[in-house]
N, CA and C atoms as an extended XYZ file, in Angstrom:
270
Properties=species:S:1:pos:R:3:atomname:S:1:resname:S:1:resid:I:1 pbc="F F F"
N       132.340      202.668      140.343 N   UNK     1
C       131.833      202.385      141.660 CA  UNK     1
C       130.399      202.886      141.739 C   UNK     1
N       129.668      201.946      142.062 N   UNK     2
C       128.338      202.324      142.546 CA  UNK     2
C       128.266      202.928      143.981 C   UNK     2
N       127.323      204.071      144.294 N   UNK     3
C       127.522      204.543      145.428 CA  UNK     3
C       125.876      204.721      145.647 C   UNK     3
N       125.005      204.137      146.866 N   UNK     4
C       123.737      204.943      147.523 CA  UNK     4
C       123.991      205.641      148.436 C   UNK     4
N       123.408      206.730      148.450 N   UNK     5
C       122.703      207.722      149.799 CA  UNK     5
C       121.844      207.437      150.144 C   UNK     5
N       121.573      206.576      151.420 N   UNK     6
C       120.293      206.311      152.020 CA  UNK     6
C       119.747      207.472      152.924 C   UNK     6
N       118.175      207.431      153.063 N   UNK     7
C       117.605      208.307      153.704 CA  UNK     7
C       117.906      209.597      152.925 C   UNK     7
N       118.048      210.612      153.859 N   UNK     8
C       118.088      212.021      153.584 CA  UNK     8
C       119.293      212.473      152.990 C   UNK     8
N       120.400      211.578      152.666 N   UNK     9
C       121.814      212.050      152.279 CA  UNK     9
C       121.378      212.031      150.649 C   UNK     9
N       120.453      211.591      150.096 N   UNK    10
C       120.787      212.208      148.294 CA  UNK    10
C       119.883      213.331      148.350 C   UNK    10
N       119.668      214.118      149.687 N   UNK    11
C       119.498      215.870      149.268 CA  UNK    11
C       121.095      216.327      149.026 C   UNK    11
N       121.930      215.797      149.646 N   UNK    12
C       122.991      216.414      149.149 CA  UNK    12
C       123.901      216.666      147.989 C   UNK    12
N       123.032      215.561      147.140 N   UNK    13
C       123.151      215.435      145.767 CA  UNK    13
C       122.840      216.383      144.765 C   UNK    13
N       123.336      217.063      144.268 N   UNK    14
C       122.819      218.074      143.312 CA  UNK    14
C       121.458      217.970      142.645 C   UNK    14
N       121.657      216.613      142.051 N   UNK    15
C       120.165      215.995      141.221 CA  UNK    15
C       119.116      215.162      142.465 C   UNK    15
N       119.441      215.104      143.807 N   UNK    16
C       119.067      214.243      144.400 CA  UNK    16
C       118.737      212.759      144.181 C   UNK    16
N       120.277      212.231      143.482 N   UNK    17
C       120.142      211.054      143.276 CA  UNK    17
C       120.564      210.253      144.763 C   UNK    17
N       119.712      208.916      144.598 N   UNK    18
C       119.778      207.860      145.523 CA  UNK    18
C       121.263      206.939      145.334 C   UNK    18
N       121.112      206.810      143.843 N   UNK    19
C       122.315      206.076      143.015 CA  UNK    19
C       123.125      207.152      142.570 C   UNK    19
N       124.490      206.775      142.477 N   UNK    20
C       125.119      207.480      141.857 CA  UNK    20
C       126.710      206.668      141.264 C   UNK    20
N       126.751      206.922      140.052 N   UNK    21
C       127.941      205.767      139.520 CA  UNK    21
C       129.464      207.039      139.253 C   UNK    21
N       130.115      205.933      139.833 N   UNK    22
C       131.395      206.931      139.701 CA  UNK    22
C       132.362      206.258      139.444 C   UNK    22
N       132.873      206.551      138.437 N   UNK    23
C       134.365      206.112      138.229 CA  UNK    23
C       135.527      206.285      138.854 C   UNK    23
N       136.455      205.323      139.113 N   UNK    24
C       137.360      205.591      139.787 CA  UNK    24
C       138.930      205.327      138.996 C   UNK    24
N       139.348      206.073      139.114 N   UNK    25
C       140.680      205.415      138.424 CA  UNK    25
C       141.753      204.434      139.002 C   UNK    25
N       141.831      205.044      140.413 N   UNK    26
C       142.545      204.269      141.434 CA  UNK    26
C       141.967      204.332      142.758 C   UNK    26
N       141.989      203.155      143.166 N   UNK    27
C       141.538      202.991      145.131 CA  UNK    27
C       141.547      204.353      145.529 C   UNK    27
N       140.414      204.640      146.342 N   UNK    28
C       140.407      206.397      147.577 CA  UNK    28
C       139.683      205.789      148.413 C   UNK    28
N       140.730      206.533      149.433 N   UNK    29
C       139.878      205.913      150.950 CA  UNK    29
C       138.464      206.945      151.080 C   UNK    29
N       137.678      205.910      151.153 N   UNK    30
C       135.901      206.206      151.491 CA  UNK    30
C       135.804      207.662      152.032 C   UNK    30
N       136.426      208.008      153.604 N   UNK    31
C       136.203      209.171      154.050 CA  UNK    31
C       136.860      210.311      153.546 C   UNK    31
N       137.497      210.685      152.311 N   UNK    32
C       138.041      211.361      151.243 CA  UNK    32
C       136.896      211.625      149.934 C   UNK    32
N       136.745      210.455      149.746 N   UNK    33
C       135.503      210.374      148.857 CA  UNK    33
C       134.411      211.316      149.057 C   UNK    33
N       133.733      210.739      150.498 N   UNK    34
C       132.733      211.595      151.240 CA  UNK    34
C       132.950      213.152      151.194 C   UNK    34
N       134.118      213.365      151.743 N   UNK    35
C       134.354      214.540      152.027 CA  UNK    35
C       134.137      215.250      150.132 C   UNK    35
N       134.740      214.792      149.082 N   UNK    36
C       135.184      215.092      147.831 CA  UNK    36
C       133.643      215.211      147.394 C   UNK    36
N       132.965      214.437      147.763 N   UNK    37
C       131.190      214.513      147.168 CA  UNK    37
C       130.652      215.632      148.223 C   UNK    37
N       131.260      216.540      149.090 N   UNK    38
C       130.600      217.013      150.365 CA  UNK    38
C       129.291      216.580      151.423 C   UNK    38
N       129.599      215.402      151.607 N   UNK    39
C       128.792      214.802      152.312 CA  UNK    39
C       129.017      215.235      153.778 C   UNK    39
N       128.130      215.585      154.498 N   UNK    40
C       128.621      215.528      155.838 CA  UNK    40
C       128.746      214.561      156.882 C   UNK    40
N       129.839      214.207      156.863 N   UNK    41
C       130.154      213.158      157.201 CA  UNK    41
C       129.664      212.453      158.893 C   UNK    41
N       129.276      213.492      159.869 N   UNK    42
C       128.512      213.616      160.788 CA  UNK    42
C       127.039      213.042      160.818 C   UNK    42
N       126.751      213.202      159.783 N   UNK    43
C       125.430      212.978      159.465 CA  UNK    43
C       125.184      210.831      158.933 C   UNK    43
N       126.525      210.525      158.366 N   UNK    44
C       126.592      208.889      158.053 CA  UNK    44
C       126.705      208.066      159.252 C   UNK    44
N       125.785      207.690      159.576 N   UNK    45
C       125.861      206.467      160.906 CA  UNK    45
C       126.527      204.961      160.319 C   UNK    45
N       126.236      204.517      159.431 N   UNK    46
C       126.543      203.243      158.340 CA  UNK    46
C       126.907      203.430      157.582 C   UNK    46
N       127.993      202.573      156.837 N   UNK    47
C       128.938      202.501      155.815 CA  UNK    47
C       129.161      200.961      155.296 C   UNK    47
N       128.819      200.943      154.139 N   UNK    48
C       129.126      199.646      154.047 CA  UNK    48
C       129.575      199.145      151.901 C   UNK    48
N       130.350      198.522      152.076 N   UNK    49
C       130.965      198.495      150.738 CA  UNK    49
C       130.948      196.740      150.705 C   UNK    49
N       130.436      196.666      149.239 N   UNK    50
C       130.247      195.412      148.894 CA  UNK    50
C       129.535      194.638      150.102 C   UNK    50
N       128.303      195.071      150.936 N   UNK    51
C       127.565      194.255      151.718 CA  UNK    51
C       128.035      194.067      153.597 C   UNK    51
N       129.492      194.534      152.995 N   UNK    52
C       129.946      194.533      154.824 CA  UNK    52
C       129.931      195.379      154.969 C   UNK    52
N       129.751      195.862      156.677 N   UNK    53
C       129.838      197.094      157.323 CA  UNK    53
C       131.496      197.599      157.572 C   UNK    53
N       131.424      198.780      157.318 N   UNK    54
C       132.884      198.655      157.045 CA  UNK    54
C       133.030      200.712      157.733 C   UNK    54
N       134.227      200.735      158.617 N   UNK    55
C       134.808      201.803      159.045 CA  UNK    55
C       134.872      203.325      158.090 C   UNK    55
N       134.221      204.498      157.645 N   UNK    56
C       134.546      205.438      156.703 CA  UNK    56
C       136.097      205.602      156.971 C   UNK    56
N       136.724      205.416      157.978 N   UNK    57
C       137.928      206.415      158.037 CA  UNK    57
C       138.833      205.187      157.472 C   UNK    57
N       138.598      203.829      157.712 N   UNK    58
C       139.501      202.779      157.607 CA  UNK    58
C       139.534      202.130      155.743 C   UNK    58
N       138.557      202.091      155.430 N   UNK    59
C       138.522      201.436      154.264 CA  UNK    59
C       139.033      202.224      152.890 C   UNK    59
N       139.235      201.603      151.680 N   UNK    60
C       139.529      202.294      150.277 CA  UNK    60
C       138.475      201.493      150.123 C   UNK    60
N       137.977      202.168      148.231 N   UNK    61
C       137.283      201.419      147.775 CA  UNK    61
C       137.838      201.759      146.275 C   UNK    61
N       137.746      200.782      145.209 N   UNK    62
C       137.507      201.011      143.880 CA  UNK    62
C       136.530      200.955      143.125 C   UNK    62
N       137.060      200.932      141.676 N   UNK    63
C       135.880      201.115      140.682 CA  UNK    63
C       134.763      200.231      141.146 C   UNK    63
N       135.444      198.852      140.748 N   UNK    64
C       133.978      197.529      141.171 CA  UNK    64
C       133.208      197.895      142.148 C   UNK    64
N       133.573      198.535      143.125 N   UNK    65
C       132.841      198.710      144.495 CA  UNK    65
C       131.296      199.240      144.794 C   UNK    65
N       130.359      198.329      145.312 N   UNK    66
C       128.968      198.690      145.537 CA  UNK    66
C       129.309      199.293      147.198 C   UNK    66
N       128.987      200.323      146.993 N   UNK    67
C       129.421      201.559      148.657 CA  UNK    67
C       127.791      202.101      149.177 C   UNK    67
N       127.309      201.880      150.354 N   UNK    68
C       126.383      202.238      150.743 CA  UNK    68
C       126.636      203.193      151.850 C   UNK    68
N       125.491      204.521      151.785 N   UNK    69
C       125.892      205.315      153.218 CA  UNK    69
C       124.605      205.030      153.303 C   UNK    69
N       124.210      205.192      154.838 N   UNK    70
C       123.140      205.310      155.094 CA  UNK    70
C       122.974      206.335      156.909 C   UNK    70
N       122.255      207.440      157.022 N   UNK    71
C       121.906      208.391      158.278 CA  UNK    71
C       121.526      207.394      159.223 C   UNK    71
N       121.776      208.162      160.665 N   UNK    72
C       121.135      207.550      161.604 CA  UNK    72
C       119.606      207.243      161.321 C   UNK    72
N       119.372      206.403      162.173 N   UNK    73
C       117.537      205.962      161.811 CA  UNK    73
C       116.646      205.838      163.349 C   UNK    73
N       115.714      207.095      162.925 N   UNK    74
C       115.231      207.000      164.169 CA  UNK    74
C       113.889      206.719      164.127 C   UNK    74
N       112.984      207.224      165.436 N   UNK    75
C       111.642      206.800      164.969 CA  UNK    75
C       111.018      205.238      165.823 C   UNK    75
N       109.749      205.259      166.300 N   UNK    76
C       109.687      203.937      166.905 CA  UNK    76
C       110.308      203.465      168.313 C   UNK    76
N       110.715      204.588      168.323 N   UNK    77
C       111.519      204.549      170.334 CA  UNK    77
C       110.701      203.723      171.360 C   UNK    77
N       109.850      203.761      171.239 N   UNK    78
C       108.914      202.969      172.608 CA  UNK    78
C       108.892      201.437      172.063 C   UNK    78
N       108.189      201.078      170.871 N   UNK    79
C       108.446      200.296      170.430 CA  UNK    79
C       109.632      199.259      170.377 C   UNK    79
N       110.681      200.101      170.430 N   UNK    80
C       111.992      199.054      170.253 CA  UNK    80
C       112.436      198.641      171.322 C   UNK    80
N       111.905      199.958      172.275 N   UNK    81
C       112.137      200.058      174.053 CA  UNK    81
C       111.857      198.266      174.442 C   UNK    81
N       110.562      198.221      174.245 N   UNK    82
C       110.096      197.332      174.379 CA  UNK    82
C       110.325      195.678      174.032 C   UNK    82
N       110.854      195.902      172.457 N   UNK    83
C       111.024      194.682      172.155 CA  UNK    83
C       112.443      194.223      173.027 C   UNK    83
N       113.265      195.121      172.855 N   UNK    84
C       114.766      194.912      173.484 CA  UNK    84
C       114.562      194.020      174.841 C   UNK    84
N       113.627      194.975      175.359 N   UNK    85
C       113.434      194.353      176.872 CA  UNK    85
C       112.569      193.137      177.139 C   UNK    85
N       111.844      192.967      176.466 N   UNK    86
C       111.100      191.488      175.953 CA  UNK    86
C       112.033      190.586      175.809 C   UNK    86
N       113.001      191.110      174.750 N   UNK    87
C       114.266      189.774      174.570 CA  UNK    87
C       115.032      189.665      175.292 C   UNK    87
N       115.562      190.525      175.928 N   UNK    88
C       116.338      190.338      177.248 CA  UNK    88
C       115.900      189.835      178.492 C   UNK    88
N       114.507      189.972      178.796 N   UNK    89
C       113.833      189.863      180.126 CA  UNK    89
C       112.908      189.076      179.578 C   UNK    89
N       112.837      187.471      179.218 N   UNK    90
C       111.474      187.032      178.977 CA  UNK    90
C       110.433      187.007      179.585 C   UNK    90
């Protein structure tokens, strides 16, 4: 299984990897995983395996599996303020 830490989650990585390949022997549900890599799991806003967004507490994943975490994303507040309300309010 391929796994990224987006943003600030591959400090939690020993080597601070972005990528990280892991073998699996059999299906583990994602939020086990997390916990097993000590990720803090508080800290993952997005989850997504093989391209869909997908639940930490709900999903398994296996070997084949491309698994993405990625932190909340902030930054640009006025900006987005704005566009939102542009598209909503032409």
């Amino acid at each position: 299984m391929r796994l990224h830490l987006g943003g600030h989650l591959s400090w939690y990585d020993p080597q601070k990897r972005s990528w990280l390949e892991l073998p699996l022997s059999q299906p583990v549900a994602l939020i086990e995983l997390v916990r097993q890599l000590e990720l803090p799991v508080e800290e993952i806003a997005i989850s997504a395996v093989n391209g869909h967004a997908v639940s930490l507490e709900e999903v398994r994943v296996s070997d084949g599996d491309r698994v993405e975490l990625y932190p909340p994303i902030g930054g640009g507040g006025g900006l987005c303020h704005r566009a939102v309300r542009h598209k909503s309010n032409p």
